[in-house]
N, C-alpha and C positions, 0 to 999 in steps of 0.2 A: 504494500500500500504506500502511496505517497505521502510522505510527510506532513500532517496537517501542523505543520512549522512556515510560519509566514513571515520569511524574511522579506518583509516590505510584500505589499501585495497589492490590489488593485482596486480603482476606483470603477466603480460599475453603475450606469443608470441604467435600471430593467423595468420595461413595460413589457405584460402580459399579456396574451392575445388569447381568449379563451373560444377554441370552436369544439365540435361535439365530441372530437374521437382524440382532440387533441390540446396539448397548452403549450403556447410560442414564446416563449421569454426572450425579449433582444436587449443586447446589449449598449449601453450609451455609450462614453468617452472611450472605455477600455475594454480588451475580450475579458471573456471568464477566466478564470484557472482553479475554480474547485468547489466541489460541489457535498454538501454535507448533509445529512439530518438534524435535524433536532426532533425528536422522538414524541410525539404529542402535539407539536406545533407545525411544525412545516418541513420545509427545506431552504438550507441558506445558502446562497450561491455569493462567492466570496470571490477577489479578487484584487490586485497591485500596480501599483504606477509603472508600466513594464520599462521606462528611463530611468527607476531608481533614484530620482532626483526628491521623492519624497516619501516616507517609511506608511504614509497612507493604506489603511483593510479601508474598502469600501465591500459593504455588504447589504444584503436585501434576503427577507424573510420569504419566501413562495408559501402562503398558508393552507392549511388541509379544505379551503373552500376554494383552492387554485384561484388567488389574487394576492399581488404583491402589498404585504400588511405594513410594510416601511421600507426605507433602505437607509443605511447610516455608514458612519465614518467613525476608525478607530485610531489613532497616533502610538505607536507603538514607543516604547522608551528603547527597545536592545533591537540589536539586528534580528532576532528569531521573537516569535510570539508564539503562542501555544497554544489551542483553543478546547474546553475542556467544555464539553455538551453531555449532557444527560436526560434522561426520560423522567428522573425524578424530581425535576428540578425545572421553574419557571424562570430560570437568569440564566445565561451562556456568560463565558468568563477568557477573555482573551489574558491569559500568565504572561507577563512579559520573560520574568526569570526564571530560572529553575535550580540558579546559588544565589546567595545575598550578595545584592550590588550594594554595598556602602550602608551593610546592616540592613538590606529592605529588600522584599519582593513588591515590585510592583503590576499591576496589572487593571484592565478594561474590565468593568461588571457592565451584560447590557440583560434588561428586564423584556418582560414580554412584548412589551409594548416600543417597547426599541429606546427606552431611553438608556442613556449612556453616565458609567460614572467611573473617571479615573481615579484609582487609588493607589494606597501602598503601606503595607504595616512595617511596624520598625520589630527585628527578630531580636536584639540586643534588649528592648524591653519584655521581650517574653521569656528568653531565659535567665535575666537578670532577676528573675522572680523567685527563679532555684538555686540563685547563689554562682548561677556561671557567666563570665563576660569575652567568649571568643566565638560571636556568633558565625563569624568568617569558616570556623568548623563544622556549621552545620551540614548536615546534608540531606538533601529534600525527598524523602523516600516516595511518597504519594500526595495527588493533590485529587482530592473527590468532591465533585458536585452532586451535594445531596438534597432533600425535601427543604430544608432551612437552613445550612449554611454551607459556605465553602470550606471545607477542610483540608488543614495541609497537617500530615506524618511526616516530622523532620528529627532527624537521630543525629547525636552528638560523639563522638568516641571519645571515652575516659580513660586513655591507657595505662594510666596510673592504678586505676582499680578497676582495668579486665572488663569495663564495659561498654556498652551504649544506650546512653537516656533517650528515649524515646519520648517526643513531645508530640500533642497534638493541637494545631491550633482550629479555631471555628468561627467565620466569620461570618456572622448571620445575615440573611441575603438583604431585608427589608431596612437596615437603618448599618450596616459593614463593622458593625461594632467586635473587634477581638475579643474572642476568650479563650484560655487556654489549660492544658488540661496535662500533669506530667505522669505516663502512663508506665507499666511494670520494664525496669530496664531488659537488657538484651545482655546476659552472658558469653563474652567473647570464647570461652573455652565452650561452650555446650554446643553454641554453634558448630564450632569447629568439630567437635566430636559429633555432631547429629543427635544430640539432646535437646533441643530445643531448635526451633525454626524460627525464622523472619516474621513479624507480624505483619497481618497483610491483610487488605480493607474484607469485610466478608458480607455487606450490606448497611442499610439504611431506611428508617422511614422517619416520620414527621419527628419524632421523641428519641430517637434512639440512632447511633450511629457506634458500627463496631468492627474491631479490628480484632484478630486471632491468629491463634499460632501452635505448632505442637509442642510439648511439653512429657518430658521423661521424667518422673518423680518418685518417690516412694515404692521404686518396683513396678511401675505403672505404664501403659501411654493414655497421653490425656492431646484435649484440642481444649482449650480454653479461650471462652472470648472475651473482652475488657471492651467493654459501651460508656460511653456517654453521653449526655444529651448536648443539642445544639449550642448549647450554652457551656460547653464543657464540664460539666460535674458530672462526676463519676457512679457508675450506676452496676448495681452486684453481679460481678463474672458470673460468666457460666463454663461449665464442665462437662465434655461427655469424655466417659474415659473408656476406651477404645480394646476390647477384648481382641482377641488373635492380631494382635497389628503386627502385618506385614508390605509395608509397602512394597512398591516397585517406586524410585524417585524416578519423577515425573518432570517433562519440560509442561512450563502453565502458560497459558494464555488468556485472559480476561479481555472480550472482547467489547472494550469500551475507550470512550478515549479521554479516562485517565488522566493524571500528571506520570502514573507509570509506565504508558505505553510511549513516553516521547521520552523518558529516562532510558527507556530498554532502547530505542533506536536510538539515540545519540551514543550510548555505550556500546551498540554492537551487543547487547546481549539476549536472555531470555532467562526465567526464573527457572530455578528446580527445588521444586519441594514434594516432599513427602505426599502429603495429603491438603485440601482446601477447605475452609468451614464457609459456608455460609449463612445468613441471616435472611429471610425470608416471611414477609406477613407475620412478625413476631414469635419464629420460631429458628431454631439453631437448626444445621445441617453440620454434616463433614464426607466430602470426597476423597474416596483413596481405591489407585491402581493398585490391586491386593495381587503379591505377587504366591501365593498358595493358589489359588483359584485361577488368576490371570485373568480376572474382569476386574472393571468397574463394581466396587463397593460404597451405597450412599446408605449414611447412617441416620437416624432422624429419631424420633421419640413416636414411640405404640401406643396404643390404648390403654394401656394401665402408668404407662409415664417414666418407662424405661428407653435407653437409646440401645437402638437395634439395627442391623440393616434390613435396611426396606425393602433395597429387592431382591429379586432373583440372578443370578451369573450369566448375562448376554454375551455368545459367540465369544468363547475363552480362546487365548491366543496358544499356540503350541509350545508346550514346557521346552525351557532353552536353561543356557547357564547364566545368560546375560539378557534380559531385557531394552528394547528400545522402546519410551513412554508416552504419549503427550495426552493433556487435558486442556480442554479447551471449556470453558462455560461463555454464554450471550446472556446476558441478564437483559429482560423485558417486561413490562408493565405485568406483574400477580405471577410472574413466573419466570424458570429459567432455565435455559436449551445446558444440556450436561453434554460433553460428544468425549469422549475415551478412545484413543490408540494404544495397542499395546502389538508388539511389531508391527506385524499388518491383520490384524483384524480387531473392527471398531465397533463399538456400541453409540448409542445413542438413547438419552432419556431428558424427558419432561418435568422439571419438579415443581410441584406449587404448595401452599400450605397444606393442601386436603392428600398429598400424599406424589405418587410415583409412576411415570407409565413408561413404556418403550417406545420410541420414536422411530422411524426410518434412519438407519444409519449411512451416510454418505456425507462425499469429503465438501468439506467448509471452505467457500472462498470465506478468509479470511478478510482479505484488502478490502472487498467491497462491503462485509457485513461492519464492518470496525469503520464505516462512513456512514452503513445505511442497515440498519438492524432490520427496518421495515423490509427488507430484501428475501427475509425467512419466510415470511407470512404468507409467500404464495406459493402456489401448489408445484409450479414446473424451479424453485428455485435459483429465479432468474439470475445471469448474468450480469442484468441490468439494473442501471437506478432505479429504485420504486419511487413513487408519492401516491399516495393516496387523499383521491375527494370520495367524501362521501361512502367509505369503504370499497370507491372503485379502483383498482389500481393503475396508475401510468408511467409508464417506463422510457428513459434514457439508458443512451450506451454513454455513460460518464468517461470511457476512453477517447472520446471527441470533443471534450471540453478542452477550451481553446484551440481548436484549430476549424471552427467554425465563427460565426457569427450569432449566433442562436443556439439557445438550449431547446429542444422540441421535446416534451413527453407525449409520450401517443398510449392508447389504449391498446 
C-alpha cells in the first residue's frame, strides 16, 4: 500500500456530478493523488501542491449521500504528515510527528463537519509529572483514534532499572484537552526472554480504551488488559489466563491506519507476537496460532463466565518443525474479520460480542483494505475502491488516481 505519509500534498477543488449508475468527481487546481475512507462518513480524496513550493493537504469529504460535504486545507508543520482515520471516531487527525520536535507532537484535528484545529501538546509536561525530564527519549509506540479521544502509547527506556515506562496520553476530541495516564512498565529482560510481550492497542468504545499484552507469572500464561477511560484514569485489569498455551509467534497485522502502521513502514518492519487480545462490545478476547493443533485458537468467556476457546480447529496446517505465521484482524463497526496463516493453509472467522463463526477463507488484499475496509463488504471482494450510497455500492480502480482527471465511481 502506498504511504498515506503526505509529504506536502495537494490542493484539490472537486465538484461532483451525480448520474444514475455513476458519481464524476473532477478535479480543480490540482490532480488527485489518494484516495481514503473514512469509515461511517464518506470518502476523502486528498491531494498536494505537485511544485512543492507549499506543504498545502487540500482535501474534500465525498459523503455516503454521494455529495461533496466540504473541502478544506491543512499546513502541515514536518515534511511527512500522517493521517490517522477510524470508524470509531467523528474527527480525522492529520500527526504531523511521530518523535518530539522541541518536546511536542504537533498535529491537524478536522471534525465532521470539516472544521479544522491546529494543535500540539508539550511531552516534557507529561512526563515531568512522573519525575522524568528527557522527553527527547521518548518513543511513540501507537497513536489510536478512538470514540473520545486521540491516544498516543509513548515508552520511555530506563536503563538504569531494566525498563520501559509506558505512558499513555488522551486527548479528548470535543475541547483537545491532555490527560495522561502512566501504565504497568515493560520489563527489558522478560521481553527478551519471551515472558512478557509488547503492549499493544486491543480496542475501544465511548468509556473504555485498552491496551494488552502477554504475561508469564506465577507458573502461569496470562493476556492481561490495562483500560482507561478517555480521560485517563485507570480502570480494573482484566485476566484471562490461558490453559495449554502454545503458540506458534506470529507476524501481526492490524488493518487500520494506526500511528503503528506508519511506524512499521518507516522502520521496514512488522510485529511478532505470541498471541493478540482484543476488546470488543465490552468484552475481552485473545488470538493465538496454537502450535499443538496448528489452527487458529480464539479464546473469549462461556456461559457460566469462564475463558474458553470458542471454536472449533479450521483447516490445521501440516505438522512441520518450524512454523511460518501470520495474523491479520480488520476491525469494523460491532465486529471483527480474524484471517490466520499458518504455512499455507488459512482460516478465516467473524467475531462479534454474541460469539464466533467461520468465514470464507481467502487471501486479503491488504493495501486496499488498510484505505478502504468498506472493500470487504461485498460479495465478489473487489479489487476496487468501494463507496457506498444508500447501501448501494460504487466502485473505482484507485490504481488511476492521478493519472487521470477525474475520479469516476460507477455501479
Amino acid at each position: 500500500m502506498k504511504k498515506i505519509i503526505f509529504s506536502t500534498f495537494l490542493t484539490i477543488l472537486i465538484a461532483p456530478l451525480f448520474a444514475q449508475n455513476e458519481i464524476e468527481v473532477t478535479p480543480g487546481k490540482f490532480p488527485f493523488e489518494e484516495i481514503v475512507e473514512w469509515p461511517g462518513k464518506g470518502t476523502l480524496i486528498l491531494g498536494s501542491d505537485p511544485t512543492e513550493r507549499t506543504s498545502e493537504i487540500n482535501f474534500s469529504l465525498l459523503d455516503i449521500k454521494g455529495e461533496i460535504a466540504w473541502n478544506r486545507s491543512v499546513y502541515p508543520k514536518s515534511e511527512n504528515t500522517h493521517l490517522i482515520v477510524s470508524g470509531m471516531s467523528d474527527y480525522i487527525y492529520f500527526v504531523d510527528d511521530l518523535e518530539p520536535v522541541k518536546n511536542k507532537i504537533r498535529y491537524n484535528q478536522v471534525n465532521q463537519s470539516g472544521s479544522i484545529t491546529p494543535t500540539k501538546f508539550d511531552l516534557l509536561a507529561v512526563i515531568r509529572s512522573y519525575k522524568y525530564t528527557t522527553p527527547s527519549d521518548l518513543i511513540v509506540k501507537e497513536i489510536v483514534n478512538t470514540p473520545k479521544s486521540l491516544v498516543f502509547h509513548l515508552q520511555l527506556p530506563v536503563k538504569d532499572k531494566g525498563i520501559f515506562e509506558n505512558f499513555f496520553v488522551s486527548i479528548t476530541h470535543h475541547n483537545n484537552r491532555v490527560y495522561h495516564y502512566q501504565g504497568p512498565v515493560s520489563d527489558m529482560d522478560l521481553l527478551k526472554d519471551g515472558k512478557e510481550s509488547e503492549l499493544i492497542f486491543e480496542g475501544a468504545d465511548e468509556n473504555r480504551i485498552s491496551f494488552s499484552r502477554y504475561e508469564f507469572s506465577d507458573g502461569k500464561n496470562h493476556t492481561r488488559s490495562y483500560s482507561f477511560t478517555p480521560k485517563a484514569e485507570p480502570i480494573a485489569r482484566n485476566t484471562i489466563t490461558l490453559k495449554k498455551f502454545d503458540p506458534i509467534v506470529s507476524t501481526f497485522q492490524n488493518v487500520s491506519l494506526n500511528g503503528s502502521y506508519y511506524i512499521d513502514q518507516e522502520n521496514n518492519s512488522r510485529r511478532e507476537i505470541q498471541g493478540k487480545g482484543l476488546f470488543l462490545e465490552g468484552k475481552y478476547f485473545y488470538l493465538v496460532n496454537d502450535q499443538k493443533e496448528r489452527c487458529l485458537k480464539i479464546y473469549g468467556l462461556n456461559e457460566d463466565g469462564e475463558y474458553v476457546v470458542l471454536n472449533e480447529c479450521t483447516n490445521p496446517a501440516e505438522e512441520s518443525r518450524r512454523y511460518k505465521a501470520n495474523l491479520t484482524i480488520v476491525p469494523m463497526k460491532h465486529r471483527v474479520i480474524i484471517h490466520s496463516t499458518i504455512d499455507d493453509k488459512s482460516s478465516s472467522f467473524e467475531l462479534t460480542s454474541s460469539g464466533v463463526k467461520v468465514i470464507p477463507s481467502f487471501p486479503l488484499n491488504i493495501d486496499l483494505l488498510q484505505k478502504n475496509p468498506s472493500s470487504f463488504k461485498v460479495e465478489n471482494k473487489s479489487t476496487k475502491f468501494v463507496h457506498f450510497i444508500d447501501n448501494v455500492p460504487y466502485f473505482y480502480d484507485s490504481s488511476k488516481i492521478g493519472k487521470g482527471n477525474k475520479v469516476i465511481f460507477k455501479q
